[in-house]
C-alpha positions as CSV (number, residue, x, y, z in Angstrom):
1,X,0.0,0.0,0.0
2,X,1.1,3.0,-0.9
3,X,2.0,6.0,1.7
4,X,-0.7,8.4,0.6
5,X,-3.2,6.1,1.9
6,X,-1.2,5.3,5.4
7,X,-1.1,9.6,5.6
8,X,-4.4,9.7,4.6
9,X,-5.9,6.9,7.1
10,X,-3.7,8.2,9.8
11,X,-5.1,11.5,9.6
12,X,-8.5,10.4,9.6
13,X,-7.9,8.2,12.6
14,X,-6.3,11.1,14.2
15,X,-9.3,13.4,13.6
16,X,-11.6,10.9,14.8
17,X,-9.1,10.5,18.3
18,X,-9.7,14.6,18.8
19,X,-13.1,14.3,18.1
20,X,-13.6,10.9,20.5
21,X,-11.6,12.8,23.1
22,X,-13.7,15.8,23.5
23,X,-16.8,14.2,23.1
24,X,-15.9,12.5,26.3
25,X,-15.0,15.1,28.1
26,X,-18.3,16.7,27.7
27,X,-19.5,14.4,30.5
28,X,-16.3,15.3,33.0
29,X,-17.9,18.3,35.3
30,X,-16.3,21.4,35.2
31,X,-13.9,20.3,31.6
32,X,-13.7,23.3,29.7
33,X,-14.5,22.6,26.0
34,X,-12.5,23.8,23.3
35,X,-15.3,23.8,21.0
36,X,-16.4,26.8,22.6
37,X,-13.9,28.6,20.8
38,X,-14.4,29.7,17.2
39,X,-10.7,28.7,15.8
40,X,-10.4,25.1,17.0
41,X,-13.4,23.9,15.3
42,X,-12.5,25.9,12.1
43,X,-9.1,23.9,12.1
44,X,-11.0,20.8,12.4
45,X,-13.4,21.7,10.0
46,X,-10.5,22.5,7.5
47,X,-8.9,19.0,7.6
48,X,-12.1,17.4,8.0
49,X,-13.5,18.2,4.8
50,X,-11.0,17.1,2.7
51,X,-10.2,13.8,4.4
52,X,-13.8,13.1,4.2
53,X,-14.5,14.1,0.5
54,X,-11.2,12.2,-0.4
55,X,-12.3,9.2,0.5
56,X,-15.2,8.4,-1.6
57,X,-12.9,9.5,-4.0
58,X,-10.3,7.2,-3.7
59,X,-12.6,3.8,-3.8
60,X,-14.6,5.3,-6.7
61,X,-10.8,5.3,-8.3
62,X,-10.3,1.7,-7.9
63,X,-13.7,0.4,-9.7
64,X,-14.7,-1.9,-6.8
65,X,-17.8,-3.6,-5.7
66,X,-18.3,-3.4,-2.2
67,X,-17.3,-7.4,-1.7
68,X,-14.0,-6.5,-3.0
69,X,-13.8,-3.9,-0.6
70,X,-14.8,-6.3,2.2
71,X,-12.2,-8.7,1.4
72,X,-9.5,-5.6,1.1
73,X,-10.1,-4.3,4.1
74,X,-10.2,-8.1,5.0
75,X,-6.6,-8.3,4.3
76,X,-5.7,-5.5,6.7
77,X,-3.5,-6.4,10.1
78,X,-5.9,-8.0,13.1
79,X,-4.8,-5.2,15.2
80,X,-5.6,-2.2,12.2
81,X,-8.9,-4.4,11.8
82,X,-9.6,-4.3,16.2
83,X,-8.1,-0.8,16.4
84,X,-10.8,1.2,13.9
85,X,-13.5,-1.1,15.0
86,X,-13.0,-0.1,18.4
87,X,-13.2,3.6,17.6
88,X,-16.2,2.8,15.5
89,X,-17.8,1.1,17.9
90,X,-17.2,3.6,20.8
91,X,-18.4,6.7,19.0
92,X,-21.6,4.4,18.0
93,X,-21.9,4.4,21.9
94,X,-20.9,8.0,22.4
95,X,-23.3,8.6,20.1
96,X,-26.1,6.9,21.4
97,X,-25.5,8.3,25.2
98,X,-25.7,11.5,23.6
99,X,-28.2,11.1,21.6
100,X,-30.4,9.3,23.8
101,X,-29.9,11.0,27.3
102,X,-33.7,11.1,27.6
103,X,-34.2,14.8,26.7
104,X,-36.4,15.9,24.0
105,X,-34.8,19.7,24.0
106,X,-32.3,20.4,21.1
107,X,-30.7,24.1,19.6
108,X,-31.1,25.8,22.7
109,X,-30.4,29.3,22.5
110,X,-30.2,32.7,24.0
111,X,-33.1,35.7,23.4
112,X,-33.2,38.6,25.2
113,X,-31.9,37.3,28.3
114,X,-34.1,34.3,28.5
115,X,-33.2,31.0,27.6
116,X,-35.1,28.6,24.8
117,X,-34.8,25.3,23.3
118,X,-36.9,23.3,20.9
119,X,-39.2,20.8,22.5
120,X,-38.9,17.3,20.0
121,X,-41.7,15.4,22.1
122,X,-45.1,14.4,20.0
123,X,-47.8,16.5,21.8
124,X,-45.6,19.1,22.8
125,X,-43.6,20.2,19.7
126,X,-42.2,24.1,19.3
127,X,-39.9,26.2,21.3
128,X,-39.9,26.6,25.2
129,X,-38.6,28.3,27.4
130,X,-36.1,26.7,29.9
131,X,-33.7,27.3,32.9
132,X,-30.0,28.6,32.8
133,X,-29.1,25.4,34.0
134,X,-31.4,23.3,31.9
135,X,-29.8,25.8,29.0
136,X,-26.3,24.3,29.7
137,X,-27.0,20.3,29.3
138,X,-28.6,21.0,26.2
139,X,-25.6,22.5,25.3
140,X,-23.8,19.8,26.3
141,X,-25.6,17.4,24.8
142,X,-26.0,18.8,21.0
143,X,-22.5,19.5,21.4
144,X,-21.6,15.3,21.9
145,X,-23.6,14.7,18.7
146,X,-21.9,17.2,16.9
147,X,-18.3,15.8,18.1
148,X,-19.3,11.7,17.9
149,X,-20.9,12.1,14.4
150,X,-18.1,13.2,12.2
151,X,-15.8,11.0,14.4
152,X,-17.9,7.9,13.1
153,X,-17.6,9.4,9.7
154,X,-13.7,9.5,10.1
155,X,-13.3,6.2,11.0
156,X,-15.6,5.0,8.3
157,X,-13.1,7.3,5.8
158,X,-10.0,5.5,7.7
159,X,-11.4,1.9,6.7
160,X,-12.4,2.6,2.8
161,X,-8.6,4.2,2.3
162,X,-7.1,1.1,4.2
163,X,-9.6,-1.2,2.0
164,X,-8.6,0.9,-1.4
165,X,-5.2,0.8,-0.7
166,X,-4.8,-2.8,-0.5
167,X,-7.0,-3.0,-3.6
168,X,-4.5,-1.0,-5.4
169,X,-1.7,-2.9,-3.9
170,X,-3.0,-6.4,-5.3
171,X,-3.7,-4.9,-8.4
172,X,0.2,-3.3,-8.9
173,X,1.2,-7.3,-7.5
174,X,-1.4,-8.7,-10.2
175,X,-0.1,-6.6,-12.8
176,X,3.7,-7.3,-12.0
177,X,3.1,-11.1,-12.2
């Protein structure tokens, strides 16, 4: 396998780390978040956007069906094949915890002084008014989603590189022979 595809797996892996890493430390009390900040999430956003439109890319270049995919990434090392399913599966979680933390408030926001969110339950839909504090953990939680999803999506990038890679490397070993 070529380098560009180590570079360009080990950068989304290391996206998706960041992104796994302060999704978690949402949940620590008192953890300042750099997503607060403007510039952080820009530079994410920047390296983001590439890695994940490059990807597609990349196995669209190498004219495979998704079985041949399968078996390339298949082919990978045990431990590269454990490694990015753990990730995987641990923003799934993060994800879910997030996602299902039993509130039905999302896009809180601030007018005038007074705090509102957007009430998602059947019989009750439309914005409400809320507490400071109640403000805050929706916050918190929109904010995991926002971290865990695009982690997932890094991960996913990470794999279809790997998987394309090896494709191209059998088919430079193919065409040697």
């Amino acid at each position: 396998m070529g380098w560009t595809y180590k570079l360009h797996a080990g950068v989304a892996i290391g996206l998706g780390c960041l992104l796994l890493v302060s999704a978690a430390l949402t949940w620590l009390p008192g953890a300042p978040s750099w997503t607060e900040a403007g510039w952080p999430v820009g530079v994410v956003a920047l390296l983001l956007v590439p890695v994940l439109v490059a990807a597609p890319v990349r196995v669209l270049l190498t004219r495979a069906d998704r079985r041949a995919l399968w078996w390339a990434f298949r082919c990978l090392p045990g431990g590269v094949q454990a490694g990015l399913g753990a990730l995987a599966l641990t923003g799934i979680v993060l994800e879910g915890l997030g996602a299902s933390g039993g509130s039905t408030l999302q896009a809180a926001e601030v007018r005038e002084g007074r705090y509102y969110a957007f009430e998602t339950a059947p019989y009750a839909r439309g914005t409400v008014e809320i507490s400071r504090s109640r403000y805050l953990a929706v916050l918190e939680d929109d904010r995991r989603v926002w971290l865990t999803a695009p982690e997932v999506l890094c991960v996913v990038a990470a794999c279809a590189v790997l998987a394309a890679g090896e494709l191209r490397r059998a088919d430079r070993g193919a065409a040697r022979s």
